[in-house]
Steps between C-alpha positions, in 0.01 A plus 500: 500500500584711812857517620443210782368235303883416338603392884176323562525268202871459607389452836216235371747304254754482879186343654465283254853370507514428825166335515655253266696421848200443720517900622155630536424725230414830762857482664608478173370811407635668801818325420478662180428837655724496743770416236425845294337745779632843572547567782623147555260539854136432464212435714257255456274809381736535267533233348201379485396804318777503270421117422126562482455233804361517804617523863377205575651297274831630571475342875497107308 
């Protein structure tokens, strides 16, 4: 287990919280992020490799 994969299964169980109120599951994962992130600013870049998503899908 690397040091990252804690906050990504805290980020995952956020997403899957909120999808339980009709939030899509990727902003819920940046929700997530964004929650626990240091710095506090990130780029899409960032995120999205911090999240293991792509660009792309950040844009929905």
């Amino acid at each position: 287990m690397t040091d990252h994969e804690p906050l990504l299964e805290w980020v995952e169980r956020i997403a899957m919280h909120l999808a339980r109120d009709g939030v899509p599951p990727i902003a819920g994962r940046v929700l997530g992020w964004l929650m626990i992130c240091d710095p506090p600013e990130q780029s899409a870049g960032q995120i999205s490799a911090a999240i293991g998503a792509s660009r792309a899908s950040l844009t929905s």
